[in-house]
N, C-alpha and C positions, 0 to 999 in steps of 0.2 A: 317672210320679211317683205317689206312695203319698200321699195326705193326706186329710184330715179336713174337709170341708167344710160349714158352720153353714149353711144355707141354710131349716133350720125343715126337713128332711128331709136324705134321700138325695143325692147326686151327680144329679142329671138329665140325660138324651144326650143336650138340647141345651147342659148346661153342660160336660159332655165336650169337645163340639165347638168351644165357642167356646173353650176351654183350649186345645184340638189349635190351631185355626185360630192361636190368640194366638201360640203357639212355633212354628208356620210362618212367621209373621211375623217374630219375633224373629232366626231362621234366616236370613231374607233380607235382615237387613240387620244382620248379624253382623260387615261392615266396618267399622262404626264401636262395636263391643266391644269395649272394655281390660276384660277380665274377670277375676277368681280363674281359678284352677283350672277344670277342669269341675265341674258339681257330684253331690253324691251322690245318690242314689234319696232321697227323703223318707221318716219315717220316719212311721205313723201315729199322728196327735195329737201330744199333749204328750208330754215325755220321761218317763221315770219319776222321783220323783224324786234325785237324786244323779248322774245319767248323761249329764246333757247341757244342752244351751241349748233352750230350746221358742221357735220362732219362729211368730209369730203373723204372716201378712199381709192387712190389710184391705182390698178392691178396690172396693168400697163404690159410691161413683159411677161404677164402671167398670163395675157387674153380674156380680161375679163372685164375691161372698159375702166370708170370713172362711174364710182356710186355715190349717192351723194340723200345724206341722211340727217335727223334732226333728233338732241335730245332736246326735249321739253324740261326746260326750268337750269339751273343753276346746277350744274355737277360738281363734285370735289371734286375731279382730277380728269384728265386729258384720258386716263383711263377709261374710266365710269362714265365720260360722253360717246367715247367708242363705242363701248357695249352699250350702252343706255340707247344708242341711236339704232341698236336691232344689229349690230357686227358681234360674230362670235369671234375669240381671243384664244390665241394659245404662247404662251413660253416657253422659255426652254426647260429641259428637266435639272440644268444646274443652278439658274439662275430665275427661275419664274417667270412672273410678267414685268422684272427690271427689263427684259429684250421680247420684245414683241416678235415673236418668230412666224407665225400663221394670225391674217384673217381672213375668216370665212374658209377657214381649210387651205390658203392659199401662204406660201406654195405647198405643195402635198408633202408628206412624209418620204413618196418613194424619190424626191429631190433634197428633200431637207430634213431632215432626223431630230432637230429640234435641241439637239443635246447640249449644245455647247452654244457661247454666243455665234450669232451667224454671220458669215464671213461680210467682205468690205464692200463686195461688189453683187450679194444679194440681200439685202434686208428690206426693213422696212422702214421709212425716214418719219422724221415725224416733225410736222410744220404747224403754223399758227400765221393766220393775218386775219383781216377786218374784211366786211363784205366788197368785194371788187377791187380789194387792195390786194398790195405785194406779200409773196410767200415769204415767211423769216423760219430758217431753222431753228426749231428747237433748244437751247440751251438746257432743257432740264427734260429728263424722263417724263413718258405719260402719268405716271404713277406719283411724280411731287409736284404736278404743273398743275396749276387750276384755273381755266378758263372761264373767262366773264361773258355775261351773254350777251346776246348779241355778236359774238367773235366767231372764226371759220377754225376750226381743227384739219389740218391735211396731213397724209399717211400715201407714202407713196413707195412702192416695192423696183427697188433697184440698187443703183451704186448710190443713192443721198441725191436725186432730180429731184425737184420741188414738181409737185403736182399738176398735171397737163394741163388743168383746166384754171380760169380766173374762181379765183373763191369768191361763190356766189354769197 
């Protein structure tokens, strides 16, 4: 995966590894995935503008910065630009990908078990603004939301904070 990672520098190899380790993990318990599609190589940073949806995901208490990806062209769904932009997805095993429980393996299984919806104070939020504009939560699941391009997707893992970063 090709992405853009705000860490106040470069990629670092042990933030490499803890990415590799996270989609080893994701891998291993890929049985309880109702997922999109596979998804695409990420694109680096934000889209240009006109060319796609720029998703932003913040890992924030997970330790793993603010990545920040591009689907190319038009997606159905808030879903499909997540994956589309190179994030791998997981749900839970009662509810699918209505609750976005893991991306990119994150948080791991030995924290979160995926089973049930995930509690108030660890999920993952799911946002929408325009480039350099204001975060607006979600009113509607990734899965019936459909993003026009040109617009920022944000995904940020906590108690429901809108994303550290200005949507580029």
């Amino acid at each position: 995966m090709t992405a853009t990672v705000h860490t106040g520098g470069t990629m670092t190899s042990a933030l490499r590894r803890t990415l590799s380790t996270a989609l080893a993990s994701l891998a291993a318990v890929g049985a309880l995935v109702l997922a999109e599609p596979a998804p695409l190589a990420a694109h680096a940073a934000a889209c240009s503008p006109g060319t796609g949806v720029t998703v932003v995901v913040d890992f924030g208490s997970l330790g793993g910065g603010v990545v920040t990806g591009c689907y190319a062209g038009d997606p159905a769904t808030g879903l499909a630009a997540l994956t589309g932009s190179g994030f791998t997805v997981a749900g839970t095993q009662r509810w699918g990908l209505a609750f976005v429980c893991r991306i990119n393996g994150m948080p791991t299984a030995a924290t979160e078990p995926c089973v049930n919806t995930p509690p108030a104070t660890a999920y993952w939020s799911y946002w929408h603004a325009t480039p350099g504009g204001a975060w607006t939560y979600s009113s509607s699941g990734a899965s019936s939301y459909n993003p026009a391009i040109g617009t920022v997707e944000g995904w940020r893992f906590g108690s429901g904070q809108q994303p550290s970063i200005t949507a580029p």
